[in-house]
C-alpha positions as CSV (number, residue, x, y, z in Angstrom):
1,X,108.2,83.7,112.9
2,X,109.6,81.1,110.1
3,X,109.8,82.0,106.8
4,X,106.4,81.1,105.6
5,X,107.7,81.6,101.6
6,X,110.5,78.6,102.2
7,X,107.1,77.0,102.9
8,X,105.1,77.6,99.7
9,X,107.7,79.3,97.3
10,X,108.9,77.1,94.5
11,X,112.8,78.1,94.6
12,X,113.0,78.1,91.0
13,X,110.8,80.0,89.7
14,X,111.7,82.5,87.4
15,X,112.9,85.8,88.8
16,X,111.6,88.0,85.5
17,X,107.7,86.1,85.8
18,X,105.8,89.7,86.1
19,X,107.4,91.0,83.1
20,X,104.4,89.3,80.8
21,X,102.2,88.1,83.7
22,X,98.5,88.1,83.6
23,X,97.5,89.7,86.9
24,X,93.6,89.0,88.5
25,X,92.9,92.1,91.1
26,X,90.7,90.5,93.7
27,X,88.5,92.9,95.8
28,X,87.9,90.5,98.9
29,X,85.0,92.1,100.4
30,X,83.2,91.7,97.1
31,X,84.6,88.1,96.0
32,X,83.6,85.6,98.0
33,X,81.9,85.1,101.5
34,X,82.6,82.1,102.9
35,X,80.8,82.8,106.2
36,X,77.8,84.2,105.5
37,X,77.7,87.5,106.5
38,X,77.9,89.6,103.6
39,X,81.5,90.4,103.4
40,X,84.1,88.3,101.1
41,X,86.7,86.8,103.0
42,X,90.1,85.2,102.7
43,X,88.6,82.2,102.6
44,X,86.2,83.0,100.2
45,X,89.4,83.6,98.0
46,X,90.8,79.8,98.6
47,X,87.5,78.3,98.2
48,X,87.8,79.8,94.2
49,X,91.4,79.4,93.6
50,X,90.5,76.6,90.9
51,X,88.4,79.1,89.2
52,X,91.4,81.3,89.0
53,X,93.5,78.5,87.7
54,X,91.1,77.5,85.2
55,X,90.7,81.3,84.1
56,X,94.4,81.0,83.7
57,X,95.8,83.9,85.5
58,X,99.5,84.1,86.2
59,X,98.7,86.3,89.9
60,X,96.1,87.9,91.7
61,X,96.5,91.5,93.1
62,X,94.5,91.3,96.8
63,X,93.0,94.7,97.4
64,X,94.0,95.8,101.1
65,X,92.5,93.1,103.7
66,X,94.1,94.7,106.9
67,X,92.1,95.8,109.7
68,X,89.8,99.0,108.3
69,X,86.9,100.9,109.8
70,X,86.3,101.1,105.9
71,X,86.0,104.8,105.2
72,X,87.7,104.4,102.0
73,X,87.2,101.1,101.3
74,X,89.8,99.5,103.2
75,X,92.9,101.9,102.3
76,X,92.3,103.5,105.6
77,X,94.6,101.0,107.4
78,X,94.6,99.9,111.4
79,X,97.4,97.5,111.4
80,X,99.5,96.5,108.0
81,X,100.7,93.6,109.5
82,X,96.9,91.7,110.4
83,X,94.1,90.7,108.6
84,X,90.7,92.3,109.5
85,X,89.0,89.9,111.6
86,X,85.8,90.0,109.0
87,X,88.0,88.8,106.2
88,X,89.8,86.2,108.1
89,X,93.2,86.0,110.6
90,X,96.7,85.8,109.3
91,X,96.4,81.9,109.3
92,X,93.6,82.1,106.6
93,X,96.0,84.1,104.5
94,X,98.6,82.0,104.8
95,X,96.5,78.6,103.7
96,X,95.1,81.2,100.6
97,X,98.7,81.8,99.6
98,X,99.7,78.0,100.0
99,X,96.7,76.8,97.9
100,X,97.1,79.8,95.1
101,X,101.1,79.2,95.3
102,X,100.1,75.3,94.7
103,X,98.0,76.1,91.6
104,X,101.6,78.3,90.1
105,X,99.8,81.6,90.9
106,X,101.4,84.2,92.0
107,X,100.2,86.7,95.2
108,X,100.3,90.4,95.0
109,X,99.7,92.7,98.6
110,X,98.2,96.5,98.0
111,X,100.5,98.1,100.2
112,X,99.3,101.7,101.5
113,X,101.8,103.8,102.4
114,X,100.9,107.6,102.1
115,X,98.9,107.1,105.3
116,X,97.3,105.2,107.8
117,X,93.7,105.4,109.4
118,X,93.0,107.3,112.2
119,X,92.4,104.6,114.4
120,X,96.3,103.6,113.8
121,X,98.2,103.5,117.2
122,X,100.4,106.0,115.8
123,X,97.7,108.0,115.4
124,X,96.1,107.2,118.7
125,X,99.3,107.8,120.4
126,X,99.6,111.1,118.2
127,X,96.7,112.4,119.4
128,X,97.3,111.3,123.3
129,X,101.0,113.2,123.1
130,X,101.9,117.2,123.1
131,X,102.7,119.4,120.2
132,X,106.1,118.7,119.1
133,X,106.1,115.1,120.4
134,X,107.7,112.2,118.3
135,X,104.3,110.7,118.2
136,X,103.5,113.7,116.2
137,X,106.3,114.0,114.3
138,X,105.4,111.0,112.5
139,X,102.3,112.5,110.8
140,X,102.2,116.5,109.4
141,X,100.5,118.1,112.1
142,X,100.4,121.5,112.1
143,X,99.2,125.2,114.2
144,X,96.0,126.9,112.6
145,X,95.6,130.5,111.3
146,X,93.3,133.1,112.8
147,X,93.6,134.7,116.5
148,X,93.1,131.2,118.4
149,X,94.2,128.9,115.5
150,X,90.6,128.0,114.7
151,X,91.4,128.2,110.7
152,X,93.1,125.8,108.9
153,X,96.9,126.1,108.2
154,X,96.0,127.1,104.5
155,X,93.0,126.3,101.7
156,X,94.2,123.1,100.6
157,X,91.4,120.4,99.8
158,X,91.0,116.7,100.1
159,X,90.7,114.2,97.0
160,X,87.4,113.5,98.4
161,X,85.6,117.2,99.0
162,X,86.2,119.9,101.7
163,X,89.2,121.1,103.5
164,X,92.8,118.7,103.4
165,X,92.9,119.7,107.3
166,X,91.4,118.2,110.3
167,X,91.5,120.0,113.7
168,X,92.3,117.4,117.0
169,X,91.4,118.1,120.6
170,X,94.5,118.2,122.6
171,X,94.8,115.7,125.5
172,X,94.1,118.5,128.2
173,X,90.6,119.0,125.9
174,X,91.4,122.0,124.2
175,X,91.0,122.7,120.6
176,X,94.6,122.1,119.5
177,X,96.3,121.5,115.7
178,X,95.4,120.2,112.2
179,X,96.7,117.1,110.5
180,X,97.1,116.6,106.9
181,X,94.6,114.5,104.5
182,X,94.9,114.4,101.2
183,X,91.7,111.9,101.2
184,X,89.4,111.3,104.1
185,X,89.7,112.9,107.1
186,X,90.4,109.0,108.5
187,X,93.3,108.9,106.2
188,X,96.1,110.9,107.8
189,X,99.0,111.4,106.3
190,X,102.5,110.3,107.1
191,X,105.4,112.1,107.2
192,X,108.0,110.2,104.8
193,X,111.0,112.8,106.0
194,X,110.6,111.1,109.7
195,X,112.9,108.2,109.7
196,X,110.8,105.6,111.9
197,X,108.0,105.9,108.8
198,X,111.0,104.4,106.8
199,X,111.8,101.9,109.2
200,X,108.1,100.4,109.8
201,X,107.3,100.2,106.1
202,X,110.5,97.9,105.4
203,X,109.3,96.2,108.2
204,X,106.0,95.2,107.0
205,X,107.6,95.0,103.3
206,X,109.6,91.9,105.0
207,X,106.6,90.8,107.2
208,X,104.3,89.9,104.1
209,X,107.4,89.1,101.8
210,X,108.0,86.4,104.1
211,X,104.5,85.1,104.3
212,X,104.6,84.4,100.9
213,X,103.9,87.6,98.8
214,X,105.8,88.1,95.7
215,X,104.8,91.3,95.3
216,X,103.6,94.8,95.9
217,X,100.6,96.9,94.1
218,X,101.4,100.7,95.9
219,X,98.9,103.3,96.6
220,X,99.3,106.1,95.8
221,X,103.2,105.7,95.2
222,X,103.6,109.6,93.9
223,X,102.5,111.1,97.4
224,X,104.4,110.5,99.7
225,X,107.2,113.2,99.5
226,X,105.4,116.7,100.0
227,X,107.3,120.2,100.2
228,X,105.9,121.0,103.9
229,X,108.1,124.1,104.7
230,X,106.7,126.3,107.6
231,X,105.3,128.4,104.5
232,X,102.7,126.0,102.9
233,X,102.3,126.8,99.5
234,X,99.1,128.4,98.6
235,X,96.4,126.4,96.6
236,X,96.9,128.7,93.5
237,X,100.8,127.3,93.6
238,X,99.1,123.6,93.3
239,X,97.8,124.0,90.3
240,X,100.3,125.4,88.2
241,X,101.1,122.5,85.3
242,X,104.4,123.3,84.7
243,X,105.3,122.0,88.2
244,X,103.2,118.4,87.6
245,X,106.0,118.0,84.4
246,X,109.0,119.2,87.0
247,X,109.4,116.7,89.8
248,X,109.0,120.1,91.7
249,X,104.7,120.3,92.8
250,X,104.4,120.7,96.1
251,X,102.2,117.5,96.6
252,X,102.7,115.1,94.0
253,X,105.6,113.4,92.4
254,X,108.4,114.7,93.7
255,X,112.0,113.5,92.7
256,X,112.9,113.0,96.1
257,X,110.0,110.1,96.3
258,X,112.2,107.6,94.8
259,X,114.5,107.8,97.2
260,X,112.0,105.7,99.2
261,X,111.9,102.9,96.4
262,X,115.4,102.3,96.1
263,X,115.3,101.4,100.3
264,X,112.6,99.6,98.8
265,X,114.4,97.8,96.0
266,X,117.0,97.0,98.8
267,X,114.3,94.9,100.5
268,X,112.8,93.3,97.1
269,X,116.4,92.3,96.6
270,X,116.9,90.3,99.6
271,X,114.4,87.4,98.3
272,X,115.3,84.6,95.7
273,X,113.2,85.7,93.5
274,X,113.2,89.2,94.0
275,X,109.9,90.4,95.2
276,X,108.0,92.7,92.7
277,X,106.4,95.6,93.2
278,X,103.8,98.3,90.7
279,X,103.0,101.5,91.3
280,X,99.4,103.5,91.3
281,X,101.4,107.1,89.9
282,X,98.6,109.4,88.3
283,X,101.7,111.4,86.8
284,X,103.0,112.7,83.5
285,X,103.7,109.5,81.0
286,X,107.6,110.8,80.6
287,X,107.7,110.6,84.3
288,X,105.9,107.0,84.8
289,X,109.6,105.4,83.8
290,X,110.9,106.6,87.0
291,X,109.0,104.9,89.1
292,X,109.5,101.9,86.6
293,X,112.8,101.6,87.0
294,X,114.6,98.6,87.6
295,X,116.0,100.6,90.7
296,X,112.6,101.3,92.1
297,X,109.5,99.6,92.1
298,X,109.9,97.7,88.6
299,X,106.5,98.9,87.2
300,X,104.0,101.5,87.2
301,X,100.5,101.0,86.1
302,X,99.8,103.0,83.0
303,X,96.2,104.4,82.6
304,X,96.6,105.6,79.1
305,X,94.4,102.6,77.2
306,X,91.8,103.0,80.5
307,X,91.1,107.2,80.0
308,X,91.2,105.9,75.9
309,X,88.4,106.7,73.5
310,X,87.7,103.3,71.4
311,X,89.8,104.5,68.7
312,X,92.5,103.0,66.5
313,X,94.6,105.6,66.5
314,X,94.6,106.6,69.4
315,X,95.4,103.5,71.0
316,X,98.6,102.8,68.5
317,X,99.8,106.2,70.0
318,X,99.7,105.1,73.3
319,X,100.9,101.7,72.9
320,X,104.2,102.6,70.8
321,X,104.9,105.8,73.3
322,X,105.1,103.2,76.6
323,X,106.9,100.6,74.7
324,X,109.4,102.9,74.0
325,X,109.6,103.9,77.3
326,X,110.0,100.7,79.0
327,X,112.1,99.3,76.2
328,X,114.8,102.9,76.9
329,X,114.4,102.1,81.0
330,X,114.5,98.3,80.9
331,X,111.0,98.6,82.5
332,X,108.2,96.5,81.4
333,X,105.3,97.8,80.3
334,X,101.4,97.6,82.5
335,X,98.0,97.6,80.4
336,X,95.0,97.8,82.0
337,X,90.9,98.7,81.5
338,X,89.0,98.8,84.1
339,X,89.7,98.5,88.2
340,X,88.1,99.0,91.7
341,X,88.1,102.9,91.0
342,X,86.4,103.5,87.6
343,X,83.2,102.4,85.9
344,X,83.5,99.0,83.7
345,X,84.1,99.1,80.5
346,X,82.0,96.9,78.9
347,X,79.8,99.8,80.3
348,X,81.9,102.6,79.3
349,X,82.1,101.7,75.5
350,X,78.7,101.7,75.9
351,X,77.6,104.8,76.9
352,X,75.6,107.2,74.7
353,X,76.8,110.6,73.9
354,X,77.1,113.0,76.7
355,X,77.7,110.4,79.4
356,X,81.3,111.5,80.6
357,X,82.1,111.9,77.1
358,X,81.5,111.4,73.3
359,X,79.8,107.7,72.5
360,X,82.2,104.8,73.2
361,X,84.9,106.6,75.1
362,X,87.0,105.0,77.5
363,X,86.0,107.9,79.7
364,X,85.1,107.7,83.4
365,X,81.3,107.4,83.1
366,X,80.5,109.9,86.0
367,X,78.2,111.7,83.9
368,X,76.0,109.0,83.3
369,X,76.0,107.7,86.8
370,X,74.9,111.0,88.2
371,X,72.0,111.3,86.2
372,X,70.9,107.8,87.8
373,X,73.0,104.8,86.2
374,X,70.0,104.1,83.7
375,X,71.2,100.5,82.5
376,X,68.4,101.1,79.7
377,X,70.9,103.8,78.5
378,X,73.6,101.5,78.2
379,X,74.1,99.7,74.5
380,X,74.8,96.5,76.6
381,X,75.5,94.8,73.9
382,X,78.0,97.1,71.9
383,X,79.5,98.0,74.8
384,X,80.7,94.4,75.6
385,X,81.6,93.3,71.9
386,X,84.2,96.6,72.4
387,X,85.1,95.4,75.5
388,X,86.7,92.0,74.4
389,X,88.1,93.4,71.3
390,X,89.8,95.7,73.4
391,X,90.9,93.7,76.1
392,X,91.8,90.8,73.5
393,X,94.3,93.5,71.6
394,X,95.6,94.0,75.1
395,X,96.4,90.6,75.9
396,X,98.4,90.5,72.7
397,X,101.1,93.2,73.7
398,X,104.1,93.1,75.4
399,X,104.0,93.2,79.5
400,X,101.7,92.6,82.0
401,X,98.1,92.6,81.8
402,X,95.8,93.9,84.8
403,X,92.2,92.1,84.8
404,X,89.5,93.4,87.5
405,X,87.3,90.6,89.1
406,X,83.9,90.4,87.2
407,X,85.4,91.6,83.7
408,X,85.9,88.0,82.7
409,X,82.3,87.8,83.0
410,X,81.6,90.8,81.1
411,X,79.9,92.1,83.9
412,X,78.2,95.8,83.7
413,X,78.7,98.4,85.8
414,X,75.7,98.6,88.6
415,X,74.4,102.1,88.0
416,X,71.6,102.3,90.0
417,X,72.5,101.2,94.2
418,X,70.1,102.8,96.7
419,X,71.4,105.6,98.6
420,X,71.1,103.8,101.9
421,X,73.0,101.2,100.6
422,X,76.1,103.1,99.2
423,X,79.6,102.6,100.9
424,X,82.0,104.9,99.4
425,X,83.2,107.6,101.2
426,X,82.9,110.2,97.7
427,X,79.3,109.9,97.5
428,X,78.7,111.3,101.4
429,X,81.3,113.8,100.8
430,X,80.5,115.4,97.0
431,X,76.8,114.9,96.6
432,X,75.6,115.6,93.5
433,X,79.5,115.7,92.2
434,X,80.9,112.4,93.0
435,X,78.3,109.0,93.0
436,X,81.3,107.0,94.1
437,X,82.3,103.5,92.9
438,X,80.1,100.9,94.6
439,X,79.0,100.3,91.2
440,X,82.2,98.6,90.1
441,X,82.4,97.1,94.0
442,X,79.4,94.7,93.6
443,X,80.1,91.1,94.7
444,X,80.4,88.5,91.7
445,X,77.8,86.2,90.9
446,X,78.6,82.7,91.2
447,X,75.6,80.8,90.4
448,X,72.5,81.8,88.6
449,X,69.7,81.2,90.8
450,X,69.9,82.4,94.3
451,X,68.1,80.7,97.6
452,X,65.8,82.8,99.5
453,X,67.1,85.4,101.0
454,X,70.9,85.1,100.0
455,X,73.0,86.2,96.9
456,X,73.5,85.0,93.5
457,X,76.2,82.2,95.0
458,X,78.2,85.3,96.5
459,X,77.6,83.6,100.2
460,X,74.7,82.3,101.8
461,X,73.4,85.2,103.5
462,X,72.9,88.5,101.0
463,X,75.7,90.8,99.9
464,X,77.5,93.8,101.1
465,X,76.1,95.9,98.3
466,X,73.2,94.7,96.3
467,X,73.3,93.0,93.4
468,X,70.8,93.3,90.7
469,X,68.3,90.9,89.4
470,X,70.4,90.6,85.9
471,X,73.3,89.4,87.5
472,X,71.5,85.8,86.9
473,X,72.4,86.5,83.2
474,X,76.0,86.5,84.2
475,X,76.4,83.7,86.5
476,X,80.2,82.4,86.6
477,X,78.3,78.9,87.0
478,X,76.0,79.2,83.8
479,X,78.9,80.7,81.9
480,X,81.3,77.9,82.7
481,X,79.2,75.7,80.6
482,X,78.8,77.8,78.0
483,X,82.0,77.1,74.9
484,X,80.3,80.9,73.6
485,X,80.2,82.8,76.9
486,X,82.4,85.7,77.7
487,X,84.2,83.4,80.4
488,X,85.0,81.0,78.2
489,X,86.5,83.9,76.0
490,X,88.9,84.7,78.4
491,X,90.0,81.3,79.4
492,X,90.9,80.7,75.7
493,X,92.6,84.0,74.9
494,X,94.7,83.4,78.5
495,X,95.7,79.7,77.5
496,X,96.8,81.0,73.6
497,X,98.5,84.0,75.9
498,X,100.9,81.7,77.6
499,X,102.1,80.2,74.3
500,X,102.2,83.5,72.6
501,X,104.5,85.0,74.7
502,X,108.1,85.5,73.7
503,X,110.7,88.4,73.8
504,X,108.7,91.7,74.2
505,X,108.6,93.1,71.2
506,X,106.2,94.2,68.4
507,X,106.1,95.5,64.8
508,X,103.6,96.9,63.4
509,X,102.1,96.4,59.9
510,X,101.2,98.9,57.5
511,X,96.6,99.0,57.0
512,X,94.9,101.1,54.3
513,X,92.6,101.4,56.8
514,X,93.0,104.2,59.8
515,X,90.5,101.8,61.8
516,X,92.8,99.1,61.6
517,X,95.7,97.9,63.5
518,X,98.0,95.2,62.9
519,X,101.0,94.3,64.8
520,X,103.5,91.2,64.3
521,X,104.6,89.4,68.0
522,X,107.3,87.0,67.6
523,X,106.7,83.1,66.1
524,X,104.3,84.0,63.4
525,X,101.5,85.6,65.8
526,X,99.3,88.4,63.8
527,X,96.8,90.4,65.4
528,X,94.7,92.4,63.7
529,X,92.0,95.0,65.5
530,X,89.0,96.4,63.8
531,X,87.8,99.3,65.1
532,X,85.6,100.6,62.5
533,X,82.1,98.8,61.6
534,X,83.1,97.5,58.1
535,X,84.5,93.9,57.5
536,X,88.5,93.5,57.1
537,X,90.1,90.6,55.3
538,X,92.5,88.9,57.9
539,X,96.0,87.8,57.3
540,X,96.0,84.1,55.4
541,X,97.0,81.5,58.7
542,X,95.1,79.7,61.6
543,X,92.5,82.2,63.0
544,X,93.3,81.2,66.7
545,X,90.9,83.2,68.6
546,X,88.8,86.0,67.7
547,X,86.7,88.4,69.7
548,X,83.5,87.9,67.2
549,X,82.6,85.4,64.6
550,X,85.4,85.4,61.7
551,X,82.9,84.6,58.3
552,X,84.9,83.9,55.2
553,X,88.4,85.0,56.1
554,X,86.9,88.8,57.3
555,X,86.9,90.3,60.9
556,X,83.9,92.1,61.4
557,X,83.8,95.3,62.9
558,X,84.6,96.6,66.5
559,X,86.6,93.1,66.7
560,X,90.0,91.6,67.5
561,X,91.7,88.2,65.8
562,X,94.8,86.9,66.6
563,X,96.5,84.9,63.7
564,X,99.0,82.3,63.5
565,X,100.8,82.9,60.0
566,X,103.6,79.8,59.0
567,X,106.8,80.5,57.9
């Protein structure tokens, strides 16, 4: 095929752009139907691309859109080089990249590489061949225990509940061998010491590359390496911490993963601009740099602010430990609150005490959803005023900001779905453990008042999951008209972002108040967050944006202000 990126690329753009960008994760199933039947769509994306421009967002980050039966949302992957047919063919993908490309955004693939689905044709051809096959070979397949092999190779267990193992009939129809999952059973893992997986993955790295991607969100990028000697380690071995802080755990971030993103970088490095990449790494924050490195992936998402109680010290902690360590790797540092896995906050500084954790925390939430989502137990209001203040104090630092669709609306988590109407594989599974994230997954609402029958401007026919009556309060449309709305909120602070951004430093300034943190970016820029309830007196300069109403030169409390100071 030609080079679809000659097509749409502009060939000077700059090669360093993700360093301070301002990255929009789109979730397409739950963005825009353009068809009418429930599901987002590619083409619900390019119908909204001058809402993204007009947000002011530097890239969007596309969820996976390949081919899925959806038992995990979509990262259980067919094909990685197609487009599920309910989201749209390649050709819709390539007119969404032209038109966001055309508007100077950038477009970032989730790329799923620890393993496929199990209606793969790897795994289908797995599955048709004999123990010991190269069709095999490809995946970790191994012999049970017990007199006939009818236990499984040892007690590890999935992410998502139950055993890690799944037994397959053998193509004569005998009970045969078990294949590794770390998540769903329909999630098979690869075996990254088998040459072909290498080969097929810089494959599709070039196939999308050349369509026009720029970059590369990986999931689950600390997996793929596993110890898999014919002595499996046992379960107790797993959870031994000193390992996790080693590079030495049988499962997770191994050293000998990164050997797999400098083939990687190789690949990057073959486009003008270099294509980007980000790792999802749930490891150890002294061993995030790695996968960081200017000889790997570039970035690695850092969770630290997300798992965050609202707290001013806390916070400072975090921020100056992962500037330091992307300033001493040459990284650049990720920031990010809330995504397609974890409850919103707006609704998580919301909580009441004993929902996940103590009142405010940037906890998960699960507590709260278990015992049935009550939005009456949400403070709604405090919850949200946090929210901005916290996400405006993000959009001040140095590197790249991660926004999830709806957040710009100041959208609240969706606590209470019916059962019936769940999707996500954690609630079947764990029961009574795990309510799963559909809550966080609910299609946006694009206009306030829906037709009979259909969504709140979703698409024209319902919505995959249900949303609630008092989405109407949050309507993209209503807010779009509204100079006091939380959308309009963001489209200010993302506009001031843009001329805020300089070389990526920050110093901070000394406060006689531990609720109070105030940092210096270069040209004059002061921002100043309140995290307490009393009133602090701002720095004397042009209050450029604030995330409450600044009254006689004060901030009020559980706010953030950015200055402009002269001189």
């Amino acid at each position: 095929m030609s080079n679809r990126a000659d097509i749409v690329r502009d060939p000077a753009q700059d090669a360093h752009w993700w360093r301070q960008a301002t990255v929009y994760q789109i979730y397409p199933r739950s963005f825009a139907d353009s068809n009418g039947d429930g599901l987002g769509d590619l083409k619900g994306i390019t119908s909204k691309v001058q809402y993204l421009k007009d947000l002011g967002v530097d890239a969007v980050w596309l969820s996976p859109f390949y081919p899925s039966a959806l038992a995990d949302g979509g990262y259980d992957v067919d094909d990685y080089r197609n487009v599920d047919p309910r989201l749209g063919t390649l050709e819709d993908f390539d007119e969404m990249a032209a038109a966001l490309h055309a508007a100077g955004i950038k477009v970032i693939v989730d790329i799923v590489p620890n393993h496929t689905s199990n209606r793969h044709e790897w795994f289908k051809e797995a599955l048709a061949s004999p123990r010991g096959s190269a069709a095999r070979g490809r995946y970790i397949f191994r012999e049970g225990l017990g007199e006939n092999g009818e236990l499984p190779p040892n007690e590890w267990t999935s992410m998502f509940g139950g055993s890690a193992w799944e037994r397959v009939t053998e193509p004569d129809g005998t009970p045969g061998q078990w294949y590794l999952h770390l998540f769903a059973k329909e999630q098979p893992d690869l075996d990254w010491d088998n040459p072909e997986v290498h080969e097929d993955f810089l494959k599709t790295l070039r196939f999308w590359s050349d369509r026009g991607a720029d970059g590369f969100r990986v999931d689950v990028a600390h997996a793929l390496k596993k110890d898999m000697d014919a002595e499996l380690p046992s379960l107790e071995l797993l959870h031994r911490a000193d390992l996790f802080s080693k590079g030495e755990h049988p499962l997770w971030d191994r050293d000998e993963v990164h050997s797999i993103y400098a083939e990687w970088r190789k690949v990057f490095n073959e486009y003008n601009p270099p294509r980007t990449a980000v790792a999802e790494a749930w490891v150890h924050a002294d061993r995030r740099a790695r996968y960081a490195s200017p000889e790997g992936l570039g970035q690695a998402f850092n969770f630290d602010l997300l798992k965050a109680d609202f707290d001013a010290s806390q916070f400072r902690t975090i921020i100056s430990k992962n500037l330091a360590e992307a300033a001493a790797t040459g990284a650049s540092s990720t920031w990010v609150f809330s995504n397609h896995d974890v409850v919103r906050h707006a609704t998580r500084y919301g909580l009441p005490k004993g929902s996940g954790r103590e009142e405010g925390s940037g906890a998960d939430g699960k507590d709260w959803l278990l015992e049935g989502g009550d939005p009456a137990q949400v403070d709604a209001e405090r919850g949200l005023r946090r929210a901005k203040a916290a996400t405006l104090l993000m959009l001040a630092l140095p590197g790249s900001a991660y926004l999830y669709q709806g957040e710009e609306l100041g959208l609240q988590e969706v606590g209470q779905i019916p059962d019936e109407d769940r999707q996500d594989p954690t609630f079947f599974r764990n029961k009574g453990v795990e309510v799963g994230r559909d809550g966080c997954r609910v299609p946006l609402p694009w206009e306030a008042a829906p037709a009979e029958g259909s969504s709140f401007g979703f698409g024209s026919n319902g919505s995959h999951l249900p949303q609630p009556a008092w989405f109407a309060d949050y309507a993209a449309s209503v807010q779009a008209a509204d100079a006091g709305s939380t959308l309009s909120f963001y489209r200010r602070a993302l506009k001031l972002r843009h001329e805020l951004q300089a070389a990526e430093a920050l110093g901070w300034q000394d406060s006689a108040d531990d609720d109070v943190l105030h940092f210096v970016r270069p040209g004059g820029w002061h921002v100043v967050a309140n995290f307490g309830t009393a009133p602090v007196v701002l720095p004397e300069g042009e209050v450029l944006i604030a995330s409450a109403d600044v009254e006689g030169g004060k901030l009020p409390g559980e706010a953030t202000a950015w200055v402009r100071v002269a001189g």
